[in-house]
C-alpha positions in Angstrom: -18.6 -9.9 -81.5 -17.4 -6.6 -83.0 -20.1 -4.2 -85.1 -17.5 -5.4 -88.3 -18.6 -9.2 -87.2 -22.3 -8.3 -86.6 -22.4 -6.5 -90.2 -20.3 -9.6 -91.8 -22.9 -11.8 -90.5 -25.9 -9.7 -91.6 -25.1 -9.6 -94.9 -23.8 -13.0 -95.4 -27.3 -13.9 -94.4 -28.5 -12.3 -97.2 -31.2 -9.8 -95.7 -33.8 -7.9 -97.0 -33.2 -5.0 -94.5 -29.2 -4.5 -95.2 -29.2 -0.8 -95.8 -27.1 1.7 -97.8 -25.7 2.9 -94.2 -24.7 -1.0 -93.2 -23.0 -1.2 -96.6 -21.5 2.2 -96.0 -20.1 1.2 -92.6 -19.3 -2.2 -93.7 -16.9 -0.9 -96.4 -15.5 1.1 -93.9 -13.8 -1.3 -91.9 -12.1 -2.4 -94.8 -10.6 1.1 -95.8 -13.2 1.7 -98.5 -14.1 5.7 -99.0 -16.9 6.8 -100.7 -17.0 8.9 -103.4 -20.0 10.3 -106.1 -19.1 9.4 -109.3 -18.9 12.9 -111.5 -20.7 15.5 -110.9 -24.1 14.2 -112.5 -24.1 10.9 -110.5 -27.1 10.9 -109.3 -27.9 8.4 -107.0 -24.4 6.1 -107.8 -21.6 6.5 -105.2 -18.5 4.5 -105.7 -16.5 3.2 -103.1 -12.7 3.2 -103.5 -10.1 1.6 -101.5 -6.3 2.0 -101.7 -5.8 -1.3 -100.5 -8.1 -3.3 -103.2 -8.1 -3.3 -106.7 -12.0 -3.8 -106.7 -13.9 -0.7 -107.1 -17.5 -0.9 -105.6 -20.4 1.0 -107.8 -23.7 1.4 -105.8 -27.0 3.4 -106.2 -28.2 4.9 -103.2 -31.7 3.9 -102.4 -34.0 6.4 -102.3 -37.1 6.9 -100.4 -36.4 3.4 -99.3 -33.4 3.0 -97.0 -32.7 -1.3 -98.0 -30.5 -2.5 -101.0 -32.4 -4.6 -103.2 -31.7 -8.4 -103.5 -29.4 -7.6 -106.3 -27.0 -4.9 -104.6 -26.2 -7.3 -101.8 -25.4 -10.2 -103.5 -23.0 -7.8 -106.1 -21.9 -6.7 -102.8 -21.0 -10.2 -101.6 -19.4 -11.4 -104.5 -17.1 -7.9 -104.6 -16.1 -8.4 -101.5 -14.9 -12.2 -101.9 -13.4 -11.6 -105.2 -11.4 -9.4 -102.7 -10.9 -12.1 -100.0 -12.7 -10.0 -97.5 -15.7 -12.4 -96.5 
């Protein structure tokens, strides 16, 4: 099992410990590219894909390096709106 698999898997489980980097890496493999939103973003980074519509908004955690409960499953349901879990 590829690290795309592994990550697939991690956050289809739903963990507590899925971090900004796994979601970074995860969108990734599916041709996502990260980007800060404006100049006064903040914390919110927006991942963009030429190959899906879906645009993916999220806030980077900080000191903490987890997404909360909420993040992954917006993250989840992105994703399969996009057929890509």
């Amino acid at each position: 099992m590829g690290q795309k698999e592994k990550l697939i898997e991690k956050l289809k489980s739903k963990p507590k410990t899925f971090t900004f980097e796994d979601a970074e890496s995860l969108l990734g493999y599916f041709n996502y590219h990260r980007s800060n939103k404006g100049k006064t973003s903040g914390s919110r980074v927006m991942f963009s894909s030429e190959d899906h519509k879906t645009k993916i908004l999220l806030h980077k955690p900080h000191p903490r390096k987890e997404l909360l409960e909420y993040q992954v499953k917006q993250l989840i349901e992105q994703l399969e709106q996009e057929d890509l879990l």
